[in-house]
One Martini backbone bead per residue (centre of mass of N, CA, C, O) as a GRO file, in nm:
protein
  163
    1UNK     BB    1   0.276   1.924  -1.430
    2UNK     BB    2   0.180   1.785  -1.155
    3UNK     BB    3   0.402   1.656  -0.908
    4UNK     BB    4   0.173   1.445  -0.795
    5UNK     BB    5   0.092   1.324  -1.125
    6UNK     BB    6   0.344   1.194  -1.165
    7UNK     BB    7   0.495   0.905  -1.252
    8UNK     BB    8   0.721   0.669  -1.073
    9UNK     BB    9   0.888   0.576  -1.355
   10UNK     BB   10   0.987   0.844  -1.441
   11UNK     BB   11   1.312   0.833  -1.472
   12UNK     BB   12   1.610   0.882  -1.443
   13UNK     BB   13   1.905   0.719  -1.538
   14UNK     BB   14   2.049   0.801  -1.290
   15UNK     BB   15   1.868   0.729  -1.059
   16UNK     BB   16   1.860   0.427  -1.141
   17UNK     BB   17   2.162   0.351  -1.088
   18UNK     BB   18   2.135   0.420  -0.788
   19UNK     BB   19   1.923   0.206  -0.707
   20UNK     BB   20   2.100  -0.052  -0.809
   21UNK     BB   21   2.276  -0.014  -0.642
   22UNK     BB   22   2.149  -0.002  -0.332
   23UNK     BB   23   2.079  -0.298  -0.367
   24UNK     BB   24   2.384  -0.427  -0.370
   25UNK     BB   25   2.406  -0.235  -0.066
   26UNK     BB   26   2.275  -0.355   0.131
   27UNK     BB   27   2.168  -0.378   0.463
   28UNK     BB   28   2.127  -0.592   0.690
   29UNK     BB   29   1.800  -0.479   0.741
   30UNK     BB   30   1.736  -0.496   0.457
   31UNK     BB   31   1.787  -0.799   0.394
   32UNK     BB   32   1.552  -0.885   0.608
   33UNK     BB   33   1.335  -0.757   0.493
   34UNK     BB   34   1.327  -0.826   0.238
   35UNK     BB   35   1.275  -1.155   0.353
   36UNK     BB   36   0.989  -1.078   0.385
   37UNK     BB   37   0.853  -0.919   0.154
   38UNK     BB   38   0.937  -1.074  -0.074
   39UNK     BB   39   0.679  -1.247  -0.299
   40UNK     BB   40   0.423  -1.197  -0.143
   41UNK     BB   41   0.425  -1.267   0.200
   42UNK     BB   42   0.269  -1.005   0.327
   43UNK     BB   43  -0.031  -1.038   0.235
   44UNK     BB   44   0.021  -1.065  -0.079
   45UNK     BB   45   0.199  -0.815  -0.122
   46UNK     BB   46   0.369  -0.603  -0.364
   47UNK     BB   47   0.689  -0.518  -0.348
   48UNK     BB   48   1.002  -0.279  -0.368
   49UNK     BB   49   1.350  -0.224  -0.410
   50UNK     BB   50   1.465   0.114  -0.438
   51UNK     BB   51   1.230   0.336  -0.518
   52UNK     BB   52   1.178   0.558  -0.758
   53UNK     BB   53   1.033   0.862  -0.604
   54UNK     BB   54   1.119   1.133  -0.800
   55UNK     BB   55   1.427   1.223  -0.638
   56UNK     BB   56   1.369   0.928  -0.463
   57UNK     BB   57   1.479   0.634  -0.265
   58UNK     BB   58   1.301   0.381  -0.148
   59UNK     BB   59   1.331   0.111   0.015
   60UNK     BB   60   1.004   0.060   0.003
   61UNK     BB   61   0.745  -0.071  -0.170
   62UNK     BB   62   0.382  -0.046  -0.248
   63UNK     BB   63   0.150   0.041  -0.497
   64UNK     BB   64  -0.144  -0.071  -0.438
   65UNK     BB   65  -0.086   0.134  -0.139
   66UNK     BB   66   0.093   0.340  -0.130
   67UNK     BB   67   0.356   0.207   0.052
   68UNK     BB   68   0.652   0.321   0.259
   69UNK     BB   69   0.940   0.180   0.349
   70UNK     BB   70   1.223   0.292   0.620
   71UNK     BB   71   1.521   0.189   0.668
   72UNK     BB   72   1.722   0.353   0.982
   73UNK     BB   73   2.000   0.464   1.024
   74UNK     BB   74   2.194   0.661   1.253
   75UNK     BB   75   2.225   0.894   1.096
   76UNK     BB   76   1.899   0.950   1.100
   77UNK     BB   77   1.948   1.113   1.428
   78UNK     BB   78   2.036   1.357   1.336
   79UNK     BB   79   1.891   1.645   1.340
   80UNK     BB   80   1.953   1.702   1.025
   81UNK     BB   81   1.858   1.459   0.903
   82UNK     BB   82   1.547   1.490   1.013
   83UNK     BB   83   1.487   1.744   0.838
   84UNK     BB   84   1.518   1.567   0.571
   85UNK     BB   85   1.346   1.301   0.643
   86UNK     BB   86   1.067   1.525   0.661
   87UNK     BB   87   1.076   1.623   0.367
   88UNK     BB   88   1.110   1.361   0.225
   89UNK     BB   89   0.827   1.273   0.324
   90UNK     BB   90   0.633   1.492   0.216
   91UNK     BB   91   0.716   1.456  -0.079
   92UNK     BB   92   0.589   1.145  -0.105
   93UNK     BB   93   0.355   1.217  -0.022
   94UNK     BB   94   0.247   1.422  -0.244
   95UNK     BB   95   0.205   1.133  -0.391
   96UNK     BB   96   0.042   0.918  -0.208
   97UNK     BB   97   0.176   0.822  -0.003
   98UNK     BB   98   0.289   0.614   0.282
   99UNK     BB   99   0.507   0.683   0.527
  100UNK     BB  100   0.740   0.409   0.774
  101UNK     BB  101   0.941   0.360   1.014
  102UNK     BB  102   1.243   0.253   1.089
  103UNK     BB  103   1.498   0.113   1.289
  104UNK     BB  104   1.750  -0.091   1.238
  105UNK     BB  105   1.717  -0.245   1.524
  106UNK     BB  106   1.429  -0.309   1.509
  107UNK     BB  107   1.502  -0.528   1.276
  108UNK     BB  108   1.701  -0.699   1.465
  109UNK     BB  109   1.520  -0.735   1.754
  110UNK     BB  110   1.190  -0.690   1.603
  111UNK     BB  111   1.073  -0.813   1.318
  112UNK     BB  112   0.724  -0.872   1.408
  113UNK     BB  113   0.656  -0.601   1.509
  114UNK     BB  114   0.727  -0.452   1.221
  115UNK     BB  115   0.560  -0.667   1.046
  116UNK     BB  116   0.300  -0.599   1.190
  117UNK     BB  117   0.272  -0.270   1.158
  118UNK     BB  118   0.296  -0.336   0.795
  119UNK     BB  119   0.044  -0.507   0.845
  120UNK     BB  120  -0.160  -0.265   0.912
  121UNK     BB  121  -0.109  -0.085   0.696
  122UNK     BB  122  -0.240  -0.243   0.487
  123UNK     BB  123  -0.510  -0.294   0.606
  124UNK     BB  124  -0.597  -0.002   0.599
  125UNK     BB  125  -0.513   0.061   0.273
  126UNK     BB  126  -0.672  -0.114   0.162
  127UNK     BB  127  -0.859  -0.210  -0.082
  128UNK     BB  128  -1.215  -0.212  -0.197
  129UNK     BB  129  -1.378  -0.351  -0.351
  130UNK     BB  130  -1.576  -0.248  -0.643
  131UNK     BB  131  -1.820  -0.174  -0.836
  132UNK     BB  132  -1.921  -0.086  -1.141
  133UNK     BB  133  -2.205   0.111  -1.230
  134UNK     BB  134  -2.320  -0.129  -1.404
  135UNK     BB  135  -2.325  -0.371  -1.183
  136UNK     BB  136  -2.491  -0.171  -0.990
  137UNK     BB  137  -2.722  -0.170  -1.149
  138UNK     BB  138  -2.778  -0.435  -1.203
  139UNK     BB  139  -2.829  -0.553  -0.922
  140UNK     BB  140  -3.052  -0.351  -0.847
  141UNK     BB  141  -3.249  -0.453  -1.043
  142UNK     BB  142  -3.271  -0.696  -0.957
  143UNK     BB  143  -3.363  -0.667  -0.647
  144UNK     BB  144  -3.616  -0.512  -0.775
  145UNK     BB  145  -3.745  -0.792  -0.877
  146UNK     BB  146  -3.738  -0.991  -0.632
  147UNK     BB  147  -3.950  -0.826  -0.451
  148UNK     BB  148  -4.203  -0.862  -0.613
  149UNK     BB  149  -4.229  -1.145  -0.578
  150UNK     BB  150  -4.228  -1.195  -0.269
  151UNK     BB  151  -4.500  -1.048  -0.247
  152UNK     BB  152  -4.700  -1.204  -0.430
  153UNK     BB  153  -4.664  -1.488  -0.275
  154UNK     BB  154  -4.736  -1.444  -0.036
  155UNK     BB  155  -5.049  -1.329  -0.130
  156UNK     BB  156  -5.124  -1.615  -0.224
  157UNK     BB  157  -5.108  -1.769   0.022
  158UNK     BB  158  -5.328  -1.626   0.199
  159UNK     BB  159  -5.557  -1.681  -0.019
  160UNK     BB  160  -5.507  -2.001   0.027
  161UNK     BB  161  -5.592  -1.941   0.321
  162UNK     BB  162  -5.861  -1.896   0.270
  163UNK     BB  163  -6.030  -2.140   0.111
   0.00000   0.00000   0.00000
């Protein structure tokens, strides 16, 4: 099976175990956007955090626009980090996601910026309802019966007023 068609919720007992840590030990900046996006706050959105998404765990997920957000501490600035969250990122993209960056700092000293941001793209993200197939030929149906009748009142009325 191709790994990007692979559902993100069987992951391994380890992984899940590592992902529940995650969570109990969440960083001041985590906590601080968990408490803005948990409950869907944002934008009608639901969240979750700490999320196994193939070999990783993601900060915060959004799975209905396949948005993950990721707050990232000074360690992830170094050379070497940088070039693992770039495949990491990578990765996460390949299963259909769309992954976004915040540093430690931008959450605890811009939070609106961030929250601003991170709903701008679930707004570009947003699915539009469409109609099912079924609906469509329905619709489409009634439209072309209501058509012919407007043309015919129509020429009723002028007809009303030749007499």
């Amino acid at each position: 099976m191709d790994d990007s068609k692979q559902p993100t919720w069987k992951v391994s007992p380890s992984l899940r175990r590592h992902a529940r840590e995650l969570r109990k030990k969440s960083t001041d900046a985590e906590r601080l956007m968990w408490g803005e996006l948990r409950d869907k706050r944002l934008g009608g959105f639901s969240f979750k955090r700490q999320v196994p998404i193939g070999p990783f765990i993601a900060d915060f997920a959004c799975h209905s626009v396949k948005l993950v957000v990721e707050i990232d501490g000074g360690q992830h600035f170094a050379d070497a980090a940088e070039r693992a969250d770039a495949a990491r990122t990578a990765a996460i993209e390949a299963r259909g996601f769309r992954v976004i960056r915040f540093s430690n700092a931008d959450v605890m000293s811009n939070r609106d910026g961030v929250l601003q941001s991170i709903a701008t793209e679930l707004a570009a993200r947003a699915l539009t309802p469409t109609l099912s197939r079924k609906r469509e030929r329905e619709r489409a149906a009634r439209e072309a019966k209501q058509r012919p009748d407007q043309t015919t009142s129509k020429q009723r009325h002028s007809t009303d007023d030749a007499d």
